[in-house]
C-alpha positions, 0 to 999 in steps of 0.5 A: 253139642258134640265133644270135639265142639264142647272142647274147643268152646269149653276149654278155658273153663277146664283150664279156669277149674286147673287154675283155681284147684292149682291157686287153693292148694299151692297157696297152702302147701307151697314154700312161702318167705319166712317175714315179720309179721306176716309169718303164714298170713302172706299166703293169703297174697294167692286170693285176696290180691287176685280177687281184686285184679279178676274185680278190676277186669270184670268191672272193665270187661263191664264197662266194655259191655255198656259202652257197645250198647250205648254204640248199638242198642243189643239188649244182649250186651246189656245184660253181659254188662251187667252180670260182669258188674255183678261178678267183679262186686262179688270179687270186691266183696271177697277181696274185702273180707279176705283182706279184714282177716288178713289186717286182723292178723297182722295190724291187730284189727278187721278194720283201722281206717287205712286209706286203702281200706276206705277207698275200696269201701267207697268203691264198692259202695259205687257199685252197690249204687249202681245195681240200686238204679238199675234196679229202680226202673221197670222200663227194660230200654231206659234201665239199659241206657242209664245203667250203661251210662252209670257203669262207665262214669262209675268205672272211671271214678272207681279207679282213681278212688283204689289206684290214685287217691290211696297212693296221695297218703300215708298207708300201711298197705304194700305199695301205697304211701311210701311202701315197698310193693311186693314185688320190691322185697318178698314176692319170689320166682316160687311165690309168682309160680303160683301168683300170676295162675291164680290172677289168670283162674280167677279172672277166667272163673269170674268170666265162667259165672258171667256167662251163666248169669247172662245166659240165666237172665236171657233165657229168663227174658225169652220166657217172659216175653213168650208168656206175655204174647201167649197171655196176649194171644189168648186175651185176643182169643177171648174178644174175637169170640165174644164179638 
């Protein structure tokens, strides 16, 4: 690939890189409000909220994937699917660990059964389930088509699981029971300078991983596939010499 083609196909990875380096020392270094309680934890706005919008775009861009199988068969959709599934449950799991340390620093404890909390963990643990059925079928067509299914039945139960049920109750997070989001009261014009990039890189970075990973798995794929017809090939081979 020549220059000119791998900037006018590779430039968004440049720009995810910028983005990313641009979130991690801003969200250190840029003026933040001085809040109760929150004090300097509230920089961690920067990654641990992004990691859930590039989470809930992944699994979308996911779910997207599996209903274009169901539509035309392309074993190559499938596996797009499931490396953007795979990716945004990193995301999740990152969110969750950013956010226990961002609860320990502010509630007192890793975990205190928030209801925003439970619910990102049974989210979670959805899409755990599905890599776990995926993963429990050899029959390469059968996984594709009953994993697709489970992705777009999980993404639709996943949303109202983080979004809706948390909002039904009593809740300590921003935006969730009776609380002001941030934007209500802290999220200055300097904090959204860094807020709205970071959503943006670390979607585009999560797109960059899921490209390799599906790249990964159909190179991986061909490969089987040729050894198979060589093992197959020579098998003939052997039984046209014998007769």
């Amino acid at each position: 690939m020549t220059t000119n083609n791998w900037m006018r196909k590779g430039w968004w990875k440049v720009l995810a890189i910028v983005l990313m380096l641009y979130t991690i020392i801003m969200g250190m270094m840029a003026t933040v409000p001085a809040l109760p309680i929150l004090h300097e934890t509230i920089r961690n706005l920067y990654y641990h909220v992004p990691m859930w919008f590039g989470m809930t775009l992944m699994l979308l861009f996911g779910m997207i994937f599996s209903i274009k199988f169901l539509r035309n068969g392309r074993m190559e959709d499938d596996i797009i699917a499931a490396s953007f599934t795979k990716v945004g449950l990193l995301f999740g799991c990152c969110g969750i660990t950013t956010g226990m340390i961002w609860a320990q620093s502010t509630w007192g404890v890793f975990w205190n059964n928030d209801p925003k909390e439970n619910a990102a963990a049974v989210g979670l643990l959805l899409y755990f389930a599905y890599f776990v059925l995926r993963n429990s079928m050899d029959d390469l067509d059968k996984r594709a088509r009953v994993s697709s299914v489970a992705n777009i039945i999980f993404y639709f139960t996943f949303i109202p699981i983080i979004f809706i049920v948390p909002r039904l109750t009593d809740s300590l997070h921003p935006g969730n029971g009776g609380n002001p989001g941030f934007n209500a009261y802290d999220l200055d014009s300097n904090m959204r300078m860094v807020f709205y990039p970071a959503v943006f890189g670390w979607t585009l970075f999560g797109t960059w991983i899921t490209t390799v990973l599906s790249r990964t798995e159909i190179i991986n794929r061909e490969l089987h596939f040729s050894m198979n017809t060589i093992s197959i090939n020579n098998s003939s081979k052997q039984l046209d010499s014998k007769f």
